[in-house]
C-alpha positions as CSV (number, residue, x, y, z in Angstrom):
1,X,0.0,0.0,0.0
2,X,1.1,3.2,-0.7
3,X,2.4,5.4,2.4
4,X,3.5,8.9,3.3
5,X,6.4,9.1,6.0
6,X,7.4,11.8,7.8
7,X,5.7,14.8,9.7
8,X,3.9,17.0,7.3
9,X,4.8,20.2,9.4
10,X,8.7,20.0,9.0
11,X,7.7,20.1,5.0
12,X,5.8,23.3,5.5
13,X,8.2,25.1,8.3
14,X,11.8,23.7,7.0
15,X,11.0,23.5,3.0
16,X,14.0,26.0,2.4
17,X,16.7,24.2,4.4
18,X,15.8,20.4,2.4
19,X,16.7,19.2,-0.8
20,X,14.1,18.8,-3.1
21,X,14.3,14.5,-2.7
22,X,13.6,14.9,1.0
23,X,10.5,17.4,0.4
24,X,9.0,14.7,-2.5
25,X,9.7,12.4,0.0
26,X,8.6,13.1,3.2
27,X,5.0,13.3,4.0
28,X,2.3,12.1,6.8
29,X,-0.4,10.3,7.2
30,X,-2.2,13.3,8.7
31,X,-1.4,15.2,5.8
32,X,-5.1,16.6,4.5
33,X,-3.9,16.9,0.8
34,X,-3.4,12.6,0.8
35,X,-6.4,11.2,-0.4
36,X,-7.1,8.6,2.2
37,X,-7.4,12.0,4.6
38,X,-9.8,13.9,2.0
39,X,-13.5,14.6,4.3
40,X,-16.7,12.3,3.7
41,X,-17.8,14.5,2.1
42,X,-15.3,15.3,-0.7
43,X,-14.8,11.6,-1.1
44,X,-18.2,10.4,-1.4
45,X,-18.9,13.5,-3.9
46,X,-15.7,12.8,-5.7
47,X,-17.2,8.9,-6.0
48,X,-20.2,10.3,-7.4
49,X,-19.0,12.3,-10.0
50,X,-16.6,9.2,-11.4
51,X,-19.2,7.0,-11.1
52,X,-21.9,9.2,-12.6
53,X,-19.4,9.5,-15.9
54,X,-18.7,5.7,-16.0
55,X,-22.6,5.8,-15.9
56,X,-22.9,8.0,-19.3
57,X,-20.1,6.4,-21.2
58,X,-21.5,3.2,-20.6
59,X,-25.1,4.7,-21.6
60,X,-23.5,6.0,-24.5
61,X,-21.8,2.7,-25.8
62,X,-24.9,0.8,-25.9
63,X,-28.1,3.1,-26.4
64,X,-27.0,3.7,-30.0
65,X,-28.5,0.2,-30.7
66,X,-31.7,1.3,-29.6
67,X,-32.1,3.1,-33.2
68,X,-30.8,0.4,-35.6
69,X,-33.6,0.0,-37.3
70,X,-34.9,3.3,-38.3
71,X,-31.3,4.2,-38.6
72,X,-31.1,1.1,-41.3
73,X,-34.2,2.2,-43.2
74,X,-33.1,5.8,-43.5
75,X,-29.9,5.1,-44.9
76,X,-30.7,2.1,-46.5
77,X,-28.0,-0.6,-44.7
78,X,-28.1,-3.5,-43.5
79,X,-28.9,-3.8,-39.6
80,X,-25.2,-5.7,-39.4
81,X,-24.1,-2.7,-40.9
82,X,-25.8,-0.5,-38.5
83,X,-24.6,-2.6,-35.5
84,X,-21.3,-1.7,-36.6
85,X,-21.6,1.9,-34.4
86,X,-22.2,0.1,-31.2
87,X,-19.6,-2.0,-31.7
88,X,-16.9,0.3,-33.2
89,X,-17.6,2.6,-29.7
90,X,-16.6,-0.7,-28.1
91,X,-13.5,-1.3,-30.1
92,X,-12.9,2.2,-29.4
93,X,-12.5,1.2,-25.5
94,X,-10.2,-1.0,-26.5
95,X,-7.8,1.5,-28.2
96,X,-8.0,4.3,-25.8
97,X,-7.4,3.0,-22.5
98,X,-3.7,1.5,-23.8
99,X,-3.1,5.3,-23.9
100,X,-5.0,6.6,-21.1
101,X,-4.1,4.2,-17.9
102,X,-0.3,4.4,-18.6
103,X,-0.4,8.2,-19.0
104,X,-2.7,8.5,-16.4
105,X,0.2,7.1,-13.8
106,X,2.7,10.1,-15.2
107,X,0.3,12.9,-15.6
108,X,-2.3,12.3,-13.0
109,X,-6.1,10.8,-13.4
110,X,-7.7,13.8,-13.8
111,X,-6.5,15.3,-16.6
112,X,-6.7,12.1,-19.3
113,X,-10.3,12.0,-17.2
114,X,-11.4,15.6,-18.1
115,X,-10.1,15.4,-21.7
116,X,-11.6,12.2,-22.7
117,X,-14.8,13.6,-21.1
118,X,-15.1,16.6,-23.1
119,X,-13.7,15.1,-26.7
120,X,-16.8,12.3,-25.9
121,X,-19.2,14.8,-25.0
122,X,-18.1,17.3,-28.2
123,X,-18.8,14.2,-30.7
124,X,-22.0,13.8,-30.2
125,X,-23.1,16.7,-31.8
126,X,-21.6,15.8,-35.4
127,X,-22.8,12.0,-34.5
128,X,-26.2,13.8,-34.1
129,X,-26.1,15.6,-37.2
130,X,-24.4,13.1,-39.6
131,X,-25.8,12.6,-43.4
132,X,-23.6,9.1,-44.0
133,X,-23.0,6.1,-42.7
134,X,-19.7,6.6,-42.6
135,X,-20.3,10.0,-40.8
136,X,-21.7,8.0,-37.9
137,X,-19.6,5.1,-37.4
138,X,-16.1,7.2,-37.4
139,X,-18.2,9.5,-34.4
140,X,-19.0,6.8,-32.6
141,X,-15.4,5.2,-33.1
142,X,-13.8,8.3,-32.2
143,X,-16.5,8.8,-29.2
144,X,-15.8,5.0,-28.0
145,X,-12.0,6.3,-27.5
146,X,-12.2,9.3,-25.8
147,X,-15.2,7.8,-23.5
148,X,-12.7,4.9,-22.4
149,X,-10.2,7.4,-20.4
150,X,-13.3,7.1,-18.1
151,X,-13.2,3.2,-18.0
152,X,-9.3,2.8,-17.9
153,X,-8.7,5.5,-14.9
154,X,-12.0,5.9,-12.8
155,X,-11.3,2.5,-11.0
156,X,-7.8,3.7,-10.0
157,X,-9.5,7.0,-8.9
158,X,-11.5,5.4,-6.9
159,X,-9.0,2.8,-5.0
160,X,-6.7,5.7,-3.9
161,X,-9.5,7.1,-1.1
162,X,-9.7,4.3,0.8
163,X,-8.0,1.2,2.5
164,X,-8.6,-2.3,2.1
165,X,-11.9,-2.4,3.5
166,X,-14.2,0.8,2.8
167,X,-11.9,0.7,-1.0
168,X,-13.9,-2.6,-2.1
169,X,-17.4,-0.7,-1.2
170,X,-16.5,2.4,-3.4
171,X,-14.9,0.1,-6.2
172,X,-18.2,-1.9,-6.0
173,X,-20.5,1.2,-6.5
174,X,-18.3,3.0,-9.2
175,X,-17.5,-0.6,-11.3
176,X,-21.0,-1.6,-11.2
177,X,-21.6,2.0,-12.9
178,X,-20.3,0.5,-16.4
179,X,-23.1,-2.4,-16.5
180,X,-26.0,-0.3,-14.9
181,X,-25.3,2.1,-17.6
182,X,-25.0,-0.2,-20.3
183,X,-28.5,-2.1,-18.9
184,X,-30.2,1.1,-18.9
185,X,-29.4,2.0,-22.2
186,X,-31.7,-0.3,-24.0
187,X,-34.6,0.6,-22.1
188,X,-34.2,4.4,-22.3
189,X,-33.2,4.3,-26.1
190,X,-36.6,2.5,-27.1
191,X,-38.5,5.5,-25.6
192,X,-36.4,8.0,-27.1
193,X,-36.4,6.6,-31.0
194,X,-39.7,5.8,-31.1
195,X,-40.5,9.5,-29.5
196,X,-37.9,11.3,-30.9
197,X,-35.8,9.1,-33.3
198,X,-32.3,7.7,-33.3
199,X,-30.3,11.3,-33.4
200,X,-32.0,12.1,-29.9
201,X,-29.6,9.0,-28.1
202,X,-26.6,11.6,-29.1
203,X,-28.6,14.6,-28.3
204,X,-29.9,12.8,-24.7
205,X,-26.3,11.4,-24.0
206,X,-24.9,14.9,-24.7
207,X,-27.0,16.4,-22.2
208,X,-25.9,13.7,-19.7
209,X,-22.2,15.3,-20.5
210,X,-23.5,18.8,-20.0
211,X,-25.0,18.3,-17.0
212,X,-22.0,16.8,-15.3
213,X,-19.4,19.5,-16.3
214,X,-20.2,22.1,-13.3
215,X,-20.3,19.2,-10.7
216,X,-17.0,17.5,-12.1
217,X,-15.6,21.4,-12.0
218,X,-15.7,21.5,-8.3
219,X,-15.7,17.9,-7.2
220,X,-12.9,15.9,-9.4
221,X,-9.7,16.3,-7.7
222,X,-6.4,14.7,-8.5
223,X,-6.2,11.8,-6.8
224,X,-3.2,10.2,-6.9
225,X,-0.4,10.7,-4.5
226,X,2.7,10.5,-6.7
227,X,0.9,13.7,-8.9
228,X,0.2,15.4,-5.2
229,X,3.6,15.4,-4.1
230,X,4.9,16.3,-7.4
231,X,2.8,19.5,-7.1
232,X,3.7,19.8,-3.5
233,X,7.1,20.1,-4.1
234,X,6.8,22.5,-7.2
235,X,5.2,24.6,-4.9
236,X,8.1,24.7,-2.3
237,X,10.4,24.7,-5.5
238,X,8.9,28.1,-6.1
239,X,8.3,29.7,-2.9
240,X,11.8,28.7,-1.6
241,X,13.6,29.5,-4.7
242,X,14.8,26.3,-5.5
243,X,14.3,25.8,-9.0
244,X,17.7,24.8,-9.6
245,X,17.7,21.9,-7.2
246,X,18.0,18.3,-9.0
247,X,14.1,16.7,-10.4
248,X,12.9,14.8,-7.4
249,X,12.4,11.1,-7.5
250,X,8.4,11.6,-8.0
251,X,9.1,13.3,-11.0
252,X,11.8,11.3,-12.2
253,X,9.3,8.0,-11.6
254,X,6.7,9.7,-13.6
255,X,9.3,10.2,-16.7
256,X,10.4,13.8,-16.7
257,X,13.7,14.2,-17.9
258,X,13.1,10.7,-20.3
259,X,13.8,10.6,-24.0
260,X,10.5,9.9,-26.0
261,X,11.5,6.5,-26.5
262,X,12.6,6.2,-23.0
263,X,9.2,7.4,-21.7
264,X,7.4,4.5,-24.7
265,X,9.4,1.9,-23.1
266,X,8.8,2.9,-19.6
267,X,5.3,3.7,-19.5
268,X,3.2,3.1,-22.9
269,X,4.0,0.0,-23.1
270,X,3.7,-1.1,-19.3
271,X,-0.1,-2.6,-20.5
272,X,1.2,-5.1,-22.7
273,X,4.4,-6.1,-20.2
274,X,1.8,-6.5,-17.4
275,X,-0.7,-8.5,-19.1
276,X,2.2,-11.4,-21.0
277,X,3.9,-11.7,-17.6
278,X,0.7,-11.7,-15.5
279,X,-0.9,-15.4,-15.3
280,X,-3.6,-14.0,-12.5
281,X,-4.1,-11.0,-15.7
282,X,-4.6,-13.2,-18.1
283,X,-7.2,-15.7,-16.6
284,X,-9.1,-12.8,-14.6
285,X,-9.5,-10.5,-18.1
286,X,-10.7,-14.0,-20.0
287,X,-13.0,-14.8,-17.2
288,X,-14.1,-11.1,-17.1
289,X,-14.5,-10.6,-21.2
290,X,-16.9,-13.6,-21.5
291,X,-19.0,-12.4,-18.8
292,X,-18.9,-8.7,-20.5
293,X,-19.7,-9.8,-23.5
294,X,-22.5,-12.5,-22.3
295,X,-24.4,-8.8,-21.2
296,X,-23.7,-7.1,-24.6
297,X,-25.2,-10.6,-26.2
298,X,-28.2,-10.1,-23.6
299,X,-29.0,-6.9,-25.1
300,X,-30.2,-8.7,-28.4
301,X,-31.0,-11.5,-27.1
302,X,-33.9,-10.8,-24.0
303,X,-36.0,-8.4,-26.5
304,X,-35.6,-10.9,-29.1
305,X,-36.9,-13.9,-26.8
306,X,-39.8,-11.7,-25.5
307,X,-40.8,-10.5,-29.0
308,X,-41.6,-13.8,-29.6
309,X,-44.1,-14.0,-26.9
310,X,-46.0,-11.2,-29.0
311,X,-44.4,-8.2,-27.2
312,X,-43.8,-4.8,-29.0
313,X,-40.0,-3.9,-29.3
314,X,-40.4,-0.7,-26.9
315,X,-42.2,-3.5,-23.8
316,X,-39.4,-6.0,-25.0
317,X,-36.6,-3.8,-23.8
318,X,-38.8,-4.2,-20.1
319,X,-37.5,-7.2,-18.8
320,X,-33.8,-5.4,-18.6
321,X,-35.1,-3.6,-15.9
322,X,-35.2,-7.1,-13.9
323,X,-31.7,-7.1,-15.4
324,X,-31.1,-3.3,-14.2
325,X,-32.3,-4.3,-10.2
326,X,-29.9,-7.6,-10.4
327,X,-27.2,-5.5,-11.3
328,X,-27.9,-2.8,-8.9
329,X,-28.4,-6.1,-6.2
330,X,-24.5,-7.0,-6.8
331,X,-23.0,-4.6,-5.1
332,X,-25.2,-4.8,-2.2
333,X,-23.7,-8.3,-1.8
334,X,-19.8,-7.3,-1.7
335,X,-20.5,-4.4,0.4
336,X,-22.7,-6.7,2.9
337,X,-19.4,-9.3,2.4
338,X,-17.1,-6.9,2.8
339,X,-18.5,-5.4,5.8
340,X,-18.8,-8.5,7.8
341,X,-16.5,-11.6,6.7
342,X,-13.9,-9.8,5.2
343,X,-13.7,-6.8,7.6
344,X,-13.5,-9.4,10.8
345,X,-10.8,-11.9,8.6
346,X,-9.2,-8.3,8.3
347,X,-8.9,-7.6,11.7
348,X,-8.2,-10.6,13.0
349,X,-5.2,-10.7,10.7
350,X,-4.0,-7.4,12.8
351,X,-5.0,-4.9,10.1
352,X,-3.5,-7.0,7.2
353,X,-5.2,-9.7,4.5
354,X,-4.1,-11.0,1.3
355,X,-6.2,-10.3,-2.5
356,X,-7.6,-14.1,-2.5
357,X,-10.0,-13.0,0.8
358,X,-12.5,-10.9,-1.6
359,X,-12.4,-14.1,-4.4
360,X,-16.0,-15.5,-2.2
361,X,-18.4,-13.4,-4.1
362,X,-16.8,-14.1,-7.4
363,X,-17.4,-18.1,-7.1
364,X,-20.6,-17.9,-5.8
365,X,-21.4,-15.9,-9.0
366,X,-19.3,-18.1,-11.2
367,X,-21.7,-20.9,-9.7
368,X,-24.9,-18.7,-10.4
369,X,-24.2,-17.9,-14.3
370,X,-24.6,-21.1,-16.0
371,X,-28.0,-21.7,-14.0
372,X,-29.8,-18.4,-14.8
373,X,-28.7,-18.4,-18.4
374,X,-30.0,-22.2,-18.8
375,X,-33.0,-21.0,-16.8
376,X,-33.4,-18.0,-19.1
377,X,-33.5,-20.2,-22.4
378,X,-35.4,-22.9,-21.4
379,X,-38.3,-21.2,-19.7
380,X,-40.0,-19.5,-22.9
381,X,-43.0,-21.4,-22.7
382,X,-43.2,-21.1,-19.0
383,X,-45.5,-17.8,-17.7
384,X,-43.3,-14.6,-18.6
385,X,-42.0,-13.6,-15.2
386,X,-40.1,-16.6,-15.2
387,X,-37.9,-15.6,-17.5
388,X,-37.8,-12.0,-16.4
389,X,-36.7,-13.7,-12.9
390,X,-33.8,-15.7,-14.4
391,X,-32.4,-12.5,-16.2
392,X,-32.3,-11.2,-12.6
393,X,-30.1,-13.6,-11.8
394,X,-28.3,-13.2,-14.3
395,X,-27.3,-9.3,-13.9
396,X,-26.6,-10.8,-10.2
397,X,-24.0,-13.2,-11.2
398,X,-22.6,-11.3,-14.2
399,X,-21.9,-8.4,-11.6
400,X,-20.9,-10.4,-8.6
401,X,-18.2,-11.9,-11.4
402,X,-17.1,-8.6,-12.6
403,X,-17.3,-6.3,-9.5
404,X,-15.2,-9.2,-7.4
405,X,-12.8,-9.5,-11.1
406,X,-11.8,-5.8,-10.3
407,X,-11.2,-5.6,-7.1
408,X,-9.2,-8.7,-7.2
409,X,-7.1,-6.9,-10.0
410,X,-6.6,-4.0,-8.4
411,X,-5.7,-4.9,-4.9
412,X,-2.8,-7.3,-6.6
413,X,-1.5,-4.7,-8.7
414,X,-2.6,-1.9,-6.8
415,X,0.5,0.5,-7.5
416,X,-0.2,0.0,-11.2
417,X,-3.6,-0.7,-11.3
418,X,-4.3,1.6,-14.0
419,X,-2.2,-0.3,-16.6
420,X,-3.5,-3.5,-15.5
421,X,-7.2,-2.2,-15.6
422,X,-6.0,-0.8,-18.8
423,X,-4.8,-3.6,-20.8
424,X,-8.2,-6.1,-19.6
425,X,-10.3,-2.9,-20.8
426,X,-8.7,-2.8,-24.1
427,X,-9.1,-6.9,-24.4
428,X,-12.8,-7.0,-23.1
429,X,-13.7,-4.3,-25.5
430,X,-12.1,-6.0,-28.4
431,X,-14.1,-9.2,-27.5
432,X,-17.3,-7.5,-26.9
433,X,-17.2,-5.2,-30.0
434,X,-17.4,-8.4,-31.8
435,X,-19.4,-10.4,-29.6
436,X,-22.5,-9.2,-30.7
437,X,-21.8,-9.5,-34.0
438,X,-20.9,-13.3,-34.7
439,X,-23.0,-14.1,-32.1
440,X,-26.4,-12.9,-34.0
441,X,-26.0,-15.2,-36.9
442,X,-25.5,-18.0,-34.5
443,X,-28.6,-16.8,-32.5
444,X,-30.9,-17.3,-35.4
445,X,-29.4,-20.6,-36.4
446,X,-29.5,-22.0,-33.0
447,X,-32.5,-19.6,-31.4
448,X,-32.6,-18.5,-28.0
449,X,-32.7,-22.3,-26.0
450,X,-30.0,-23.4,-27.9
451,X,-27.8,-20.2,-27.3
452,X,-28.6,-19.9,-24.0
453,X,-27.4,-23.3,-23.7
454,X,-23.8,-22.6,-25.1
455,X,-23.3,-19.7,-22.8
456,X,-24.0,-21.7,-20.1
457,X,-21.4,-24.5,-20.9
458,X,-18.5,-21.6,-21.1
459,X,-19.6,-20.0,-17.9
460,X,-19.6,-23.4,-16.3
461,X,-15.9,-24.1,-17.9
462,X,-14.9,-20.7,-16.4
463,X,-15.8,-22.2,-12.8
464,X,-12.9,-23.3,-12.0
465,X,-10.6,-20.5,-12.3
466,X,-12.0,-18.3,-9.1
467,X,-11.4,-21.6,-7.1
468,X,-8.2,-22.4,-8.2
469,X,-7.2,-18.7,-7.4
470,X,-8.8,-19.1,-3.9
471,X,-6.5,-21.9,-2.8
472,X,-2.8,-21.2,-5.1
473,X,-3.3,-17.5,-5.6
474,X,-0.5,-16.5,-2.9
475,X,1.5,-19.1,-4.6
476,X,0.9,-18.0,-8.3
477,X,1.6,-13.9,-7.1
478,X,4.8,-14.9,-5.8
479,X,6.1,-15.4,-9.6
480,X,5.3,-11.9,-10.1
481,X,7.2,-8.7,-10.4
482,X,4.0,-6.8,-10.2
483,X,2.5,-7.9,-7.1
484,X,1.7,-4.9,-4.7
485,X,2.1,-7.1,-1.6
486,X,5.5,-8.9,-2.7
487,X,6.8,-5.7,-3.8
């Protein structure tokens, strides 16, 4: 974990007679500007504010699917074709963050957070007003980029307020953000093309954007230490008249002074070093992908299956909202985990634990996923709320997978979690931006039973792997360089 030694009143009395290292340095845990120290209320607004913009780039990535149709008859494509802008916005996550998380650990979070922001926001309007095809899917490529700073840095955001305990609660909230968003989406995107039609999602998501801005202005602060020192000690640097002293280490960490190739090699391409070294990576983003792309899949599939019980396509977008509540219900049950098993396990260890203790909610919703999707596709002649039930249980499982993924990841590699979030961003996005679209041939050919069915026998497979890190975890973090408790 990362800590701050050193009383924080011999940096503000005795800045002039210390060299710049000792200043970058030396720093308290009392110190206000640290962000475990920030007030309740600056942290739980600063939360917010993330998790509110996950919220809208999630919205945005999927609610553009809602208009396929009447986007297909007024330009005369093919709804394939049309599907292409939901999923180039998702190959655009996978793109961006490979830029966004490593940068994001040299500059700071918020600014690759504010400019992706704004760029996402600013492309809806010519997404709105587009006359081509072509128009729209370079938008919504270009959109999918500059949204995914907010995917590949909010979570490390996020996991520098806290400590072990309260940091899983806030990670649960915020992560859960991306598939409430993208849930959502569907339902509110019926409403607003058949009201409004398809340009009113980029209109309706811009506004989103807008809306934010004066919040984020007062609320988003930099939050990570390194970036806090390095502007504490500018600060000195000026008032003391030391500009000639030697870079500090916190800058020299965070590449100042580095040749551009220098600053590739050390940074840029930390992602890709991470995730070929990483065996815990690897397995967790795999795991993680299918179970992301299982809910883009969902988003074609449920108002398909209930449009074949006679349902219109705006009341077959409903049943998400089952969906919606079971992915709203998942972070209830890592909070109400964390709080109670893993808090006493924490303190009976004096204050200490070890990544594998959160792994509990992440089997039991490996164990859940294969059920509720079978249950799902084999219950369409059963009464309707049957199969609104079992996709319930499916946002339940697909959260309790994903939210317990992430905090897994990020409490091993916790002083890099950005490039390691970064990297399994990128990969899930390139998986899911083609999920949908090999998947929807194989839909019709095999029709919702039969699919269901399939997804079920790869979540099942998937089992395993949760377990396995539950019992040789410690042992398989020990061959790592990355590990933030080895190291």
């Amino acid at each position: 974990m990362m800590g701050f030694r050193g009383p924080v009143q011999y940096i503000h009395h005795q800045a002039n007679t210390m060299t710049m290292m000792e200043v970058a340095n030396s720093n308290s845990p009392r110190d206000p500007d640290h962000p475990h120290n920030w007030s309740r209320l600056k942290k739980l607004s600063f939360i917010a504010i993330v998790s509110a913009k996950i919220f809208v780039v999630s919205f945005a990535s999927s609610v553009f699917g809602s208009g396929a149709e009447s986007l297909a008859e007024e330009y005369n494509a093919s709804k394939t074709v049309v599907l292409l802008g939901v999923a180039l916005f998702v190959a655009g996550f996978a793109l961006g963050p490979l830029f966004f998380g490593p940068i994001s650990e040299v500059v700071g979070h918020r600014p690759p957070m504010v400019i992706g922001c704004i760029l996402c926001a600013i492309l809806q309007i010519p997404l709105a007003l587009a006359k081509s095809m072509v128009g729209i899917l370079v938008c919504r490529f270009l959109a999918g980029v500059s949204g995914s700073a907010v995917l590949g840095v909010g979570t490390g955001m996020v996991a520098e307020l806290y400590g072990p305990v309260p940091r899983a609660v806030a990670l649960g909230f915020s992560a859960s953000m991306i598939n409430v968003g993208s849930t959502v989406a569907p339902v509110a995107g019926a409403y607003i093309v058949e009201r409004y039609g398809w340009r009113w999602t980029a209109w309706v998501t811009l506004l989103m954007f807008v809306a934010l801005e004066p919040f984020a202005f007062f609320a988003l602060h930099e939050s990570s230490p390194k970036q806090i020192l390095v502007a504490k000690a500018k600060r000195i640097r000026a008032k003391g008249n030391t500009a000639n002293l030697d870079i500090t280490r916190t800058e020299v960490d965070n590449g100042h002074g580095h040749s551009l190739g220098q600053f590739f090699a050390r940074h840029l391409s930390k992602p890709i070093r991470l995730f070929y070294k990483e065996p815990i990576l690897i397995i967790l983003t795999v795991h993680l992908t299918f179970v992301y792309g299982t809910l883009y899949l969902a988003y074609q599939l449920v108002p398909l299956a209930f449009q074949r019980r006679g349902w219109s396509v705006p009341a077959s977008t409903l049943p998400f909202i089952a969906m919606t509540l079971g992915t709203l219900s998942a972070p209830c049950v890592t909070t109400i985990f964390t709080l109670t098993w893993y808090k006493r396990r924490f303190l009976k260890r004096g204050g200490t634990t070890v990544p594998e203790d959160r792994l509990y909610p992440m089997i039991a919703g490996a164990a859940i996923l294969p059920v509720a999707l079978l249950w799902f596709g084999w219950s369409m002649s059963t009464h309707w709320f049957c199969q609104v039930l079992a996709g319930y249980f499916i946002g339940v499982s697909v959260l309790l997978i994903f939210l317990t993924g992430i905090i897994y990841m990020v409490d091993v590699y916790y002083d890099c979690a950005n490039s390691a979030v970064s990297i399994h961003v990128a990969f899930r996005s390139v998986f899911a931006a083609t999920f949908s679209l090999w998947t929807g041939p194989l839909y019709e050919r095999l029709g919702v039973e039969h699919m269901s069915s399939v997804l079920a026998g790869v979540a099942a497979a998937l089992l395993p792997f949760p377990i396995i890190f539950l019992i040789y975890g410690g042992r398989i973090r020990s061959w790592s360089r990355f590990d933030n408790l080895k190291n």
